[in-house]
Each structure stands twice: as structure tokens, then as C-alpha cells.
N, C-alpha and C positions, 0 to 999 in steps of 0.2 A: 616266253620272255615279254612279249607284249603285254599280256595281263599282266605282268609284273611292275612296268612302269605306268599302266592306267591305273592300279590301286595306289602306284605314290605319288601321283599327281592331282588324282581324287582325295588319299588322306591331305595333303600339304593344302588343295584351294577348301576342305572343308577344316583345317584352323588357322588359316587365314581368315574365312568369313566367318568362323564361330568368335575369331578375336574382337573382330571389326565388332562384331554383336556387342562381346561380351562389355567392351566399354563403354557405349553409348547408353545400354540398360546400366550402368554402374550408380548404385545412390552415391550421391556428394558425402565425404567425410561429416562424421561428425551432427548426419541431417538430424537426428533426434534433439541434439542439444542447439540445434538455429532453433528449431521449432520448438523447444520448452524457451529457449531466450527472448522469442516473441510473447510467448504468450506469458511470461515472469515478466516481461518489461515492466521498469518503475516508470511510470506516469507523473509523478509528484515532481513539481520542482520546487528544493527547499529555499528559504532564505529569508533575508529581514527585509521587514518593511521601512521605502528609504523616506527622507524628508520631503520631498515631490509628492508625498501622499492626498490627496485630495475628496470630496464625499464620496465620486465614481471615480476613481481613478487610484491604483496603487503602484506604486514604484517600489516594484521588489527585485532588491540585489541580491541575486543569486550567490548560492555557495562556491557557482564557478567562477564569479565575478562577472557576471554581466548583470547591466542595469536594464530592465523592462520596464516600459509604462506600460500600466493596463487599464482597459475599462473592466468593472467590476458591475456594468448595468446589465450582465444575464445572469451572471450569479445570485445578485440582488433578486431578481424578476421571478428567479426559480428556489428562492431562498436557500440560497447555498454558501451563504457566508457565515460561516457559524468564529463566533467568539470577536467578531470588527477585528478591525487594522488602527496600530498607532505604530507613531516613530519609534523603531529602534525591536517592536515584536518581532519575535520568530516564526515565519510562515511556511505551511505547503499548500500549494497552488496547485490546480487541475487546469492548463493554457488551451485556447483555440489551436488548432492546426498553423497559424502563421505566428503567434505567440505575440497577440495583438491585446485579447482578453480572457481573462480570465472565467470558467466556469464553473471552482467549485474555491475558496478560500475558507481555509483551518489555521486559523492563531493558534498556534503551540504554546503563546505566551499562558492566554488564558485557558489554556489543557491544564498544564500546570495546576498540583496543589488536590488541597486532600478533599475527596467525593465520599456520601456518605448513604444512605440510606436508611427506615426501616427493615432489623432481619426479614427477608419474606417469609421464615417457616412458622414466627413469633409473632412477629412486629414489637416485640419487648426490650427490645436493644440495640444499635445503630453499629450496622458494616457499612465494610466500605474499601475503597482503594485508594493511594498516595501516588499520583502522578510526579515523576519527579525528572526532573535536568536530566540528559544523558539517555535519556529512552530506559528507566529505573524503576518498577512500581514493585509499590509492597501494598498487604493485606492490612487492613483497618480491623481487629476484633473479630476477624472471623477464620470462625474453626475447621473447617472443610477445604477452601480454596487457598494455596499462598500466589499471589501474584509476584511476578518476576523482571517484568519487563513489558514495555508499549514503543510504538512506529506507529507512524501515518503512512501507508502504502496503499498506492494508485486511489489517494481519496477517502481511505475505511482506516478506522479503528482496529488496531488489529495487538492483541492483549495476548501472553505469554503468561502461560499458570501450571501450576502444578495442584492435582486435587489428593488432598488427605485421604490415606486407604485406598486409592488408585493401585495406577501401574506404574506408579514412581518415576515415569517417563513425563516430560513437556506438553503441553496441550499449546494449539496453537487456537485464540478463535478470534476473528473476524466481523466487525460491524459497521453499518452506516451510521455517522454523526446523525440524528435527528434536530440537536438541540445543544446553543454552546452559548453559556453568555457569562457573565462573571460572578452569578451565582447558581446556575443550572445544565447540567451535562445531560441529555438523553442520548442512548444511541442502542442499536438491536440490528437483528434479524429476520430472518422468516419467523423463528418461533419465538425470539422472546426480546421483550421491550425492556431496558435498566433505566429506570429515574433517579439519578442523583442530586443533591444537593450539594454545594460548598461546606466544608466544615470550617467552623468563625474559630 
């Protein structure tokens, strides 16, 4: 009889303390998707450039309505201002931590509009891609790639295509702006450098 209630007083304190365990080792709901939300975070923050604009200094009112002055003297210093700032452009910005200044500014204004190049297999005919309103690109003359769509995320160029004789599925690829002004677009990766021109 004794062994009888020393085995249910051993089973009962060991799931009480396997509970106590079992919860405090328990992962947080949901931890895979904080930790993809962290590392997906958009960094850009969009919006037009306001009248307060100055040679270092941009006032950009955000698409959530807040108005920022910024200094734009390390972006300048690290040549990160690709395509300048006027009244009324569409921008995305890369902010300091207190959201004081800015350290990378992309005019979407001057994104905008059709880029051109030499084919690279020929160099006998001019591709190209049509940046368009609405985050909208299409293919200029070229038979291989159709382009579909462009974003500015977290700072990079980041272009939506579909390749002819593929897998008929979306490609997503990714670049750093190197170069933006109102008549020259560069921008690449580890493996390949794109130089475009404006088409007049």
C-alpha cells in the first residue's frame, strides 16, 4: 500500500515539474515570422520633397504625413544621393537612427522614364527598360527578358522580370544604384555592372 501512494506522489511532483519545464523552454508563437519581419524590414522611407528644401537640407514629407528636415551632408560626402531633390519629387530615403539625416537619397522622380543601352550580345541595336508611375516596367526591344515591375527597397533597385524560354515563373533581382542623374542610370551587383542612358 505504501508503494502505492509513493509511485503517485512521484508520478503527480514529476508532471508538475516536467510542466513548470515544459513552459519556460516553450519558443514564443510565431518566432520564425518576428525573425523573417526583422530581417524583411523596409528601411526606405517614402515621400516628396517639401519647399523647405535647401542645398543640404531636404524636407521630406512622408507618405505617413510627417514632415522631416534633414541634413543630406553624409550622403553627399558618401555619394549617396543619386538623381538630387526638387519641390514636389518623389523620394526614398535611408534616415540616421534619430531621423535627423539622411544617408542614402533616391529621386524616383528622376527613376522615371525610358533607359537604353547598347544590346550587350551585338551592340547592333539598343535595349532597354521603361521605368514607369506605379512601380510599372516594361522591356524596350529586347527578346529574352520582359520586365514587369520596379521598388526601391531598403536603398536597392530591385527589378521584377520574367526571362523568355525560362521557367515561366518571376525572377526577382536586386541592385545597388551606382549612378542617377537626368541622363544616366548605372546600377549592379557582385557580378554585373548595367549602364544606361535616357532615351530622348
Amino acid at each position: 500500500m505504501d508503494k502505492r501512494i509513493l509511485l503517485m506522489v512521484t508520478a503527480v511532483a514529476a508532471t508538475l515539474f516536467s510542466c513548470g519545464n515544459k513552459t519556460d523552454r516553450q519558443a514564443p508563437k510565431d518566432s520564425t515570422n518576428v525573425v523573417e519581419n526583422v530581417i524583411n524590414k523596409e528601411l526606405t522611407v517614402f515621400g516628396m520633397c517639401g519647399e523647405a528644401s535647401a542645398m543640404n537640407t531636404l524636407q521630406l514629407i512622408t507618405d505617413s504625413g510627417d514632415t522631416l528636415s534633414l541634413s543630406v551632408n553624409e550622403a553627399k560626402e558618401n555619394n549617396n544621393v543619386f538623381g538630387g531633390y526638387g519641390i514636389g519629387d518623389r523620394m526614398a530615403v535611408l534616415l540616421n537612427d534619430d531621423k535627423t539625416e539622411a544617408k542614402q537619397v533616391i529621386n524616383e522622380t528622376t527613376l522615371l522614364g525610358n533607359w537604353t543601352m547598347p544590346d550587350p550580345f551585338d551592340g547592333s541595336s539598343i535595349v532597354g527598360m521603361a521605368l514607369k508611375d506605379g512601380g510599372i516596367a516594361e522591356s524596350i526591344d529586347m527578346a529574352n527578358i520582359v520586365y514587369k515591375a520596379w521598388r526601391i527597397t531598403n536603398g536597392r533597385l530591385e527589378l521584377t522580370l520574367m526571362r523568355e524560354g525560362g521557367s515561366e515563373e518571376d525572377e526577382i533581382e536586386v541592385y545597388d544604384i551606382k549612378k542617377l542623374d537626368a541622363d544616366s542610370l548605372v546600377f549592379g551587383n557582385d557580378e554585373d555592372i548595367f549602364e544606361y542612358c535616357r532615351q530622348k
